[in-house]
Each structure stands twice: as C-alpha cells, then as structure tokens.
N, C-alpha and C positions, 0 to 999 in steps of 0.2 A: 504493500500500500504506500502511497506516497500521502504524507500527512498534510503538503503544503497544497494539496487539489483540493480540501474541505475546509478552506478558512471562508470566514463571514466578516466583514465587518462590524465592528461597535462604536459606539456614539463615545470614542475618547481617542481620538486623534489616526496615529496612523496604526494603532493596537488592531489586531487581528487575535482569533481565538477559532481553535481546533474545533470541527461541530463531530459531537459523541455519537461515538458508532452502537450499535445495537445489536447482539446477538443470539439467538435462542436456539437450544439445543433439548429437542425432545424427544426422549425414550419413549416412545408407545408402549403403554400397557407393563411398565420397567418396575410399577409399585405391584408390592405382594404383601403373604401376611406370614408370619412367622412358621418356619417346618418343622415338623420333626428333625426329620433327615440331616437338615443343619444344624442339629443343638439350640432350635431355639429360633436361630436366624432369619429373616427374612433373604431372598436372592440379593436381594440389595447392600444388604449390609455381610455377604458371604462373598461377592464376588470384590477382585480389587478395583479400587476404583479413587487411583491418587488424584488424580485431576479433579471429580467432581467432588471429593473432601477438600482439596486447597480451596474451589469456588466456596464450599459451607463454611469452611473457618474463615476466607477472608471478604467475605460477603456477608450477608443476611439472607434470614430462614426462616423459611414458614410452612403451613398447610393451606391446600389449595381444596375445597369444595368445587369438580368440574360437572360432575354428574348426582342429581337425584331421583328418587323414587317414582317421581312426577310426571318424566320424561324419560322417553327412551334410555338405556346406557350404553349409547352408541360414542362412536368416536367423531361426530359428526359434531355432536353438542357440543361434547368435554373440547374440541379445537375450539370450535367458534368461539364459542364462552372465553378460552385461554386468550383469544386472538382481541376480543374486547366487543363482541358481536351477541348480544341480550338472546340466547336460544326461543325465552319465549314469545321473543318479537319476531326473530327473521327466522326461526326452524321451519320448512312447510310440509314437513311428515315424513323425510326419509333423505336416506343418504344418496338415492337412484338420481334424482335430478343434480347432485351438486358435484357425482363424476361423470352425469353427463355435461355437465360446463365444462369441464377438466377436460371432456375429449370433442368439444368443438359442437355437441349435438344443440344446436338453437332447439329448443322447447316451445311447440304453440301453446297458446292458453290454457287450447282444452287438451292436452296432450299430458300424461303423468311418467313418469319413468322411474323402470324399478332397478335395482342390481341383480344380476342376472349369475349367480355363481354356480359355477360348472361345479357340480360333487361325484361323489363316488356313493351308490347305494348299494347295499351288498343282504340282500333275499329280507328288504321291508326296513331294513334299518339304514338311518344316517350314518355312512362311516366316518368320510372324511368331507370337511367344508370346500378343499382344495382340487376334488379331483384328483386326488397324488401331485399334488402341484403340477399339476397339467402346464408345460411349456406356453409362451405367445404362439409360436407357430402351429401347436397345434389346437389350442385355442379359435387362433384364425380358420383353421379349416371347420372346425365344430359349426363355429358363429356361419359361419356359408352357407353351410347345408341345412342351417336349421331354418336360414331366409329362404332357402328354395323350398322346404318343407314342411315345413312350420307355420312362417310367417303368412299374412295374408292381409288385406286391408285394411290399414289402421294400425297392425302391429309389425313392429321393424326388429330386430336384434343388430346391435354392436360390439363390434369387436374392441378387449381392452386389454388389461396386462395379465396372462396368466387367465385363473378363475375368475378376474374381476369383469365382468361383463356386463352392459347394460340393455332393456327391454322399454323400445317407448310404446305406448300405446295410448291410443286415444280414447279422451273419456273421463270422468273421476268415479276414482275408487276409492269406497268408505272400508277396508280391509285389514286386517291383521295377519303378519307374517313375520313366522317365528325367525332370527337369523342362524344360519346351517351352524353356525361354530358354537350355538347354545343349545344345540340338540344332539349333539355324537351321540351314539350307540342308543337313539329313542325311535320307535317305530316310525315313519314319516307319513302314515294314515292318520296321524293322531296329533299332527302339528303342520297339518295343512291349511291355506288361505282361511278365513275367517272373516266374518264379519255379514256387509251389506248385498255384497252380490260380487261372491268368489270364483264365479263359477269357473270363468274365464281362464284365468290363474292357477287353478287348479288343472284343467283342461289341457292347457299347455305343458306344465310341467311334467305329469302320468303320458303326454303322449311324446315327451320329449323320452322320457326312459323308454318309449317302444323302440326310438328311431336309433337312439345312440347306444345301444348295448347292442349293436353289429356291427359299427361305425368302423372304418378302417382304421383310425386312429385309437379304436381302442383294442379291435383286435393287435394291434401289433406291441400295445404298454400291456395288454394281457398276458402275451406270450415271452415278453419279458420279464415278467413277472411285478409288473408295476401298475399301481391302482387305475380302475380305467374312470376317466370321466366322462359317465354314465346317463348323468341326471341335471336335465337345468334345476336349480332352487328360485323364484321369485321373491325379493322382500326390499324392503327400505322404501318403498313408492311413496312419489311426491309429487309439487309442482315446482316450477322454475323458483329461483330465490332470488331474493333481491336484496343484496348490502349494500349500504350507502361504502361510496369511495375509501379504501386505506387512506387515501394522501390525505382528504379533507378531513377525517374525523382525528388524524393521528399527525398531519401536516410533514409528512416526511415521504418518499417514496421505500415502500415494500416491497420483500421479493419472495418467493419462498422454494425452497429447495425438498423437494419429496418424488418416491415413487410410487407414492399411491394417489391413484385419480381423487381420492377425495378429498384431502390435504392439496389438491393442485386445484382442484373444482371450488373449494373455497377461497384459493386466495385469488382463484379468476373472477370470480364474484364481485370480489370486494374488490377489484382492477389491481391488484400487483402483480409483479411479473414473476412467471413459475422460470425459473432455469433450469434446463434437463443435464443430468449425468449422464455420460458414457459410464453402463456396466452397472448401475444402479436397479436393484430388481426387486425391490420390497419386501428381501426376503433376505434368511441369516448369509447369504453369501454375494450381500450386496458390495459396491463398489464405495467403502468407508473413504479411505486414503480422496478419489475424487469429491465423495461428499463435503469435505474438510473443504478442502485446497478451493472448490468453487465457492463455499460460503464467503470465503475468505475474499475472495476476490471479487464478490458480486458485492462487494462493502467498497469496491471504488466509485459505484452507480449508485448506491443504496446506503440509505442511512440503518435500514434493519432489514435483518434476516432468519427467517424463520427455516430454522435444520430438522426435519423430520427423517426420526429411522426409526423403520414398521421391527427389525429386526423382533427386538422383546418380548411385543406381542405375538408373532409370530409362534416363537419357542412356547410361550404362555396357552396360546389356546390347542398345542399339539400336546398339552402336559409335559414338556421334555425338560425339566429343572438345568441339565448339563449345559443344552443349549441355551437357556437364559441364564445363566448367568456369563456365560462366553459371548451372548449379546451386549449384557448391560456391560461387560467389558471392552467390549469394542465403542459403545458410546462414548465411556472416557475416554479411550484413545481420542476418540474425535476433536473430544474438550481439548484433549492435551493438546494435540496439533493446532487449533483453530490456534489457541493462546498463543502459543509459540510463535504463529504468524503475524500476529496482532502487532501494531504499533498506535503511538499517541493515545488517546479516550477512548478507552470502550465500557460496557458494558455487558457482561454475559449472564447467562440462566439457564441453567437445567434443571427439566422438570420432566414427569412419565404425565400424558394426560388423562390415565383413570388407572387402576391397579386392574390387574388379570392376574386374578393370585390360578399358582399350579395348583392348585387343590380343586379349582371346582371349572378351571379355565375358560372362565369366560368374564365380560366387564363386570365388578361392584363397583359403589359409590364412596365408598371409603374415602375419605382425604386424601390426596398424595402431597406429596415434600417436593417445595421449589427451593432454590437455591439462587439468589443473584450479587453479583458481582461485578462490584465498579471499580475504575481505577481513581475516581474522584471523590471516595466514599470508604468509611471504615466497615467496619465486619459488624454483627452480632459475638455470641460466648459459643453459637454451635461447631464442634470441631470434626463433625464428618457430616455426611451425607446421607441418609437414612430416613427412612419413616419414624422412625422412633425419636431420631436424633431433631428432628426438623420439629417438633411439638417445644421444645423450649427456643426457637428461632421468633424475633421481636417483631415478625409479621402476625405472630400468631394466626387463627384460622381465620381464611379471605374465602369470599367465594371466587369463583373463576373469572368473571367478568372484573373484579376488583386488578385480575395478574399483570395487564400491561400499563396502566395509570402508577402501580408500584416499580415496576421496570424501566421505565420510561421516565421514573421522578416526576410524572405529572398529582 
C-alpha cells in the first residue's frame, strides 16, 4: 500500500492526515460450544490461533447477538445484520434472491427465487446437503438438463458454484423449507415444502430425483465410488432486496471478498464491489494465501473490506471437528498475513457470524466473540480470543447491527 495515495486535507494549513483503513475478517460459523473430546474446549479456543489472540489483547472484545429465535438462523441475516443492514427491515424471506444478485439474475416483481442445492439422497433419507460436493462443472451439466427437462414456463434453473444453485420462478410463495444441512440423516417425506400452496416445489424436487439418479454425471461419481448428486433441495425463497447504498449510509467505498454467492449477493445489493479470487472455492481447500494478499490490496481502492471464509462452517455442518479446527487455523493465518501487509491506520476484526457448534451442526443463536483492533486505539484486559474469553471484553453484548458503528468508531 502506498500511505501517501489516502491523504485528505484539514482545515490547519498545509497538514495532511492518513484516512483509516478498515478491515474484516470473518470465520463462518468458527463459534462452537464447548467438547468433550477437547477437555472442555470449544474448536476455538483448541485450535492455534496467534494472530487472532494478538487482535483480542490489543484490541477490544465483545459479544455479538447476529441471529435470533424470531428469524430464520441463516447466514443471510447474521451478514446483513454484521454489515449494518436492520434484517427486519430489508430481509424478504430467503437467501435465493440475494445469490441470485451475486450471479447477475435481475428478479421481476412477480418472480421469487429459491436456492437450489444439488444433495445426495440415499433410499428416503437426507445424506449429504453437498451432493458429495458435486464439482462446478459438473454442476453445470446437472443445471442443463434439468432446463431441458425440468424447466418449463415460468420456471428457469441457474447455474452457481458447486451445490449452490438457484431456481427462479414466477409467482409468490407463502412456503416453508427446511434447509438440506438441518436435516442429515431425517427422512425427506417429512421435511418437504410446506405451507400455502407447495405443491409446485415439491413436484419439482421428487421429479428431479427420477431424472438424476441415471444422470451420466452421477453414474460415473457412482462408480467411483463418490456421493452422486441425486436430488434438487428447494429452500430460502424470496423477493429481490433492496439496500440502500454502502457508500451513502457508511460514506466510504466497500468491497467485499467471498466465495459464496451470498456474501457477494449482499454486498451487490448494497453497491460494493465483490472482487473475485483465482482458486477461491468456499470450501476447506480454498485459495487463503490469495484471499489475504487481494484484501490487502483492494485497500488501495477501498477504505473497507469485508474477508469472508465459508471454510469453518463448512467442517461445522459435515460434523468433522479435525477439519474445523485446521479451518479456524487457516483464518489466523489470514489475520497474520493481512497485518503483516498492512501499513499506516488500520483497523481490523475478527468475528464467526453465528456459531455451528459440531455437536448438532447446524446454525444457533448463541452470541459469538468479535474482536477489533486499531492502531489509533488501546486494547481492552481480554488476552485471547474465544467465546468464553470475549464475555469480559468492554463491548460487552451488542447486537449485530450495533458491529460496524463500533468498528468504524462511529
């Protein structure tokens, strides 16, 4: 970074002053609740994690209320709410419409759009929410054939990353649908569409499992011996959203750094600019080292940046404890590096935006532990990073929308 490209002017002669950078670094779904397995520990406080302990001891610490009872406990809410956007003003029912902003799909009025995740059912039960983490490319092919076979006036299928896929269809739906990764191993006759008039939804879905359990793409992850994705899932349906401008409510220009459509879908919303990774997959074998190095560097354009990595969550909703905590390890690295890069005023904060404890892997509402750090600014007394540790942090507990008016020293 070059420090002498963000000077401003002030009202005392020919004085100049460095305008403060902003940085956020968020572990998806990184808060847990204490194990067995670990003596006690939460992943959080078991995995290492030098960098985000130097942020907690020479920063300030709090809890974060992102998600309640009230509202979905989606990861839809817990960003927006982080990001400074009232969930129960601009939420309009689901996460489907806010990754179809993330992939370009303009929304008519009467049009609702659901997330469309490719799974895996195996003889009446939910296996896997991922399909076996079904590849893009062959995602891409699923998505095609289900437009020629499938689709029909009114209803369209898109193509997205992996399992994330979306379904627009025209119309409004009063519906309930369960999300695939809160139903592992529960019969899928018994957590189908719901509500005012499912019919549709359901319809699709039962005749998706006729079409794609002979699919060439699955005969050949079959014979490999790898989960076939079998089954569209329908859920998060919505309408288009509307956020008023990042730059005007926050007077700064935003960027935001993620692989998942829906973390890009909101900050296209609210008009920041998404910057894409080379090698970046929303998943534990993403492209860190890039994630870093472009944060970093989108801080020559941008006075803040928001760093999302799905990793944690990821390991969290598959049950795999090994794997999260060799996630929430790779977040610090991230931390480390960003800092490292850093020059003049900044600002940093790490936070997970809801907990996905392994025990029950899916989101609660628990509080989770933020952490920020200024170079203009002293610490709080907490000396790591943790859920536990972050309850005597002098933010004490904020709700979500309170996180960037603290971050931002407004």
């Amino acid at each position: 970074m070059n420090p002498n490209r963000y000077c401003a002017p002030r009202l005392c002669g020919e004085r100049y002053e460095q305008r403060m950078k902003h940085i956020l670094i968020l572990g998806d779904g990184m808060a847990d609740r204490p194990l067995s397995e670990l003596g006690g520990k939460t992943p959080l406080e078991a995995a290492r994690t030098p960098n985000m302990d130097f942020i907690a001891k020479n920063g300030k610490c709090g809890l974060l209320k992102t998600l309640s009872g009230d509202m979905p406990l989606g990861s839809d809410i817990a960003n927006m709410s982080i990001l400074g956007y009232d969930p129960k003003k601009y939420y309009t029912g689901g996460r489907g419409p806010i990754e179809a902003a993330s992939m370009g799909i303009k929304l008519g009025k009467d049009e609702t759009a659901f997330r469309c995740n490719l799974v895996t059912v195996e003889n009446g039960i939910m296996k896997d929410y991922s399909g076996g983490q079904v590849s893009k490319k062959e995602s891409m092919e699923i998505i095609d054939f289900l437009n020629n076979r499938l689709a029909r006036e009114g209803i369209q299928f898109y193509s997205g990353v992996g399992y994330r896929n979306i379904m627009v269809a025209k119309g409004d739906f009063n519906v309930e649908c369960a999300p695939p990764h809160d139903i592992i191993g529960e019969k899928i006759s018994l957590n189908m569409a719901k509500g005012k008039d499912p019919a549709l939804l359901n319809e699709l879905m039962l005749k998706s499992q006729q079409l794609l359990s002979g699919h060439e793409v699955n005969k050949k992850r079959i014979k490999k011996g790898i989960q076939p994705a079998n089954m569209i899932w329908l859920w998060g349906g919505g309408k288009r959203p509307q956020l008023p401008p990042f730059k005007e409510k926050f007077h700064m220009d935003g960027a935001m750094i993620s692989a998942v459509d829906l973390l890009k879908g909101i900050a296209k919303s609210a008009g920041m600019d998404v910057i894409e990774v080379p090698g970046a997959t929303a998943y534990l074998d993403t492209n860190y080292k890039g994630k870093a190095d472009y944060a970093v560097n989108a801080l020559e354009d941008h006075d803040f940046v928001y760093l999302h990595i799905e990793a944690p969550d990821e390991a969290s909703h598959e049950g795999n404890l090994a794997e999260k905590i060799k996630a929430i390890e790779k977040v610090d690295w991230v931390a480390g590096r960003v800092m490292k890069k850093m020059d003049g005023d900044f600002s940093i904060a790490v936070l997970p935006d809801h907990a996905t404890p392994i025990e029950v892997k899916t989101h609660t509402s628990e509080p989770v532990p933020f952490a920020i750090y200024s170079t203009r600014k002293e610490g709080d007394r907490v000396q790591e990073f943790s859920e536990k540790a972050a309850k005597g942090g002098i933010y004490g507990l904020r709700q979500g929308i309170e996180f960037m008016d603290l971050f931002l020293s407004k």
